[in-house]
C-alpha positions as CSV (number, residue, x, y, z in Angstrom):
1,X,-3.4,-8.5,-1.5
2,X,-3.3,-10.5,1.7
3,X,-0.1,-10.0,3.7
4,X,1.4,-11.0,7.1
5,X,3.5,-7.7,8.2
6,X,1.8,-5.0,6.2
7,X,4.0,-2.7,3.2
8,X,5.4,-0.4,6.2
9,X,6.8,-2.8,8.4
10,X,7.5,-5.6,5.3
11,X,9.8,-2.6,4.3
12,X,11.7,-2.1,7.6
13,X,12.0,-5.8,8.0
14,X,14.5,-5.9,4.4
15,X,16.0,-2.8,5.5
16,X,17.4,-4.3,8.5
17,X,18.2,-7.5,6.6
18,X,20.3,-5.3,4.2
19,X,21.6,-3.5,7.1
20,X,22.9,-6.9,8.8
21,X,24.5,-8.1,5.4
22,X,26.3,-4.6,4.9
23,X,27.6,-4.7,8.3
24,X,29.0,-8.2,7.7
25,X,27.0,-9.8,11.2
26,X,28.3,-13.1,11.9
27,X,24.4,-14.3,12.0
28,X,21.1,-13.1,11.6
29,X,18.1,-14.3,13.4
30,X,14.6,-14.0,12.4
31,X,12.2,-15.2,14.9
32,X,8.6,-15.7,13.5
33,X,5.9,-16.5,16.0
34,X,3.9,-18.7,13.8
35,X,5.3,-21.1,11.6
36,X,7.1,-20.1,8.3
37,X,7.2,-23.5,6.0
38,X,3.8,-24.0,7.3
39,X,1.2,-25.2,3.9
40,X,-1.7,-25.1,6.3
41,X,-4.1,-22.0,5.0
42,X,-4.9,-20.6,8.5
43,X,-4.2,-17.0,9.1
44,X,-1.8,-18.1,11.9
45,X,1.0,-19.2,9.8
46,X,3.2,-17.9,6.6
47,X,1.2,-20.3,4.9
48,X,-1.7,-18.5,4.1
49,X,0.5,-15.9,2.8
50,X,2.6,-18.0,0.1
51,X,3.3,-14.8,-2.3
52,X,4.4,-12.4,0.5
53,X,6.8,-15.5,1.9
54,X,7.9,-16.2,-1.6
55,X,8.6,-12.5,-2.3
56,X,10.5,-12.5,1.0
57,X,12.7,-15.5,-0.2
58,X,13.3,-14.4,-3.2
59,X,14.7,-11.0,-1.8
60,X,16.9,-12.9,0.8
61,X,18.4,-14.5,-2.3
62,X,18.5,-11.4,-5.3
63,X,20.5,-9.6,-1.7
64,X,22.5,-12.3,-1.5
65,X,22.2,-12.4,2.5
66,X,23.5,-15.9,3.5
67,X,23.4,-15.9,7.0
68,X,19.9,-15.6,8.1
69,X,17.8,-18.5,10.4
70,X,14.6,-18.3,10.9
71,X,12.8,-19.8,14.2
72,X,9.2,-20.8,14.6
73,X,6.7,-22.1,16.0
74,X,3.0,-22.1,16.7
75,X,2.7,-21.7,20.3
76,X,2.3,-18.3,19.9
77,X,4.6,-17.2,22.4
78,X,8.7,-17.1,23.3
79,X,9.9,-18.7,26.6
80,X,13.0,-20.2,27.5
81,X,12.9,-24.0,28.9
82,X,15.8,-24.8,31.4
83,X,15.0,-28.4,31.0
């Protein structure tokens, strides 16, 4: 029953994959602020979520939406580093 985004916005997030497929987008882009491969059971990673990541996966591949990346991290914020 434990879940990172919640059934509402779990639901959004595969509608706007779908949405990106259909509309043929050269690349999609998921950016996750924690860490998504992540086996560490903390509640600040996917890990501690394996069935909702898994159920995720598995609908990426059943949609057959090839052109997704997904950045993480675990700093827990977004910033750009100009070197």
């Amino acid at each position: 029953a434990k879940t990172m985004m919640g059934a509402a916005q779990k639901q959004w997030f595969k509608d706007q994959l779908l949405a990106a497929r259909d509309s043929e987008a050269p690349l999609i882009v998921w950016n996750s602020s924690v860490p998504f491969l992540s086996t560490n059971t903390g509640d600040d990673n996917w890990g501690a979520f394996q069935n909702e990541r898994t159920e995720l996966l598995q609908f990426i591949r059943d949609q057959q939406i090839k052109n997704i990346v997904i950045v993480s991290g675990d700093m827990h914020a977004l910033a750009i580093d100009d070197g």
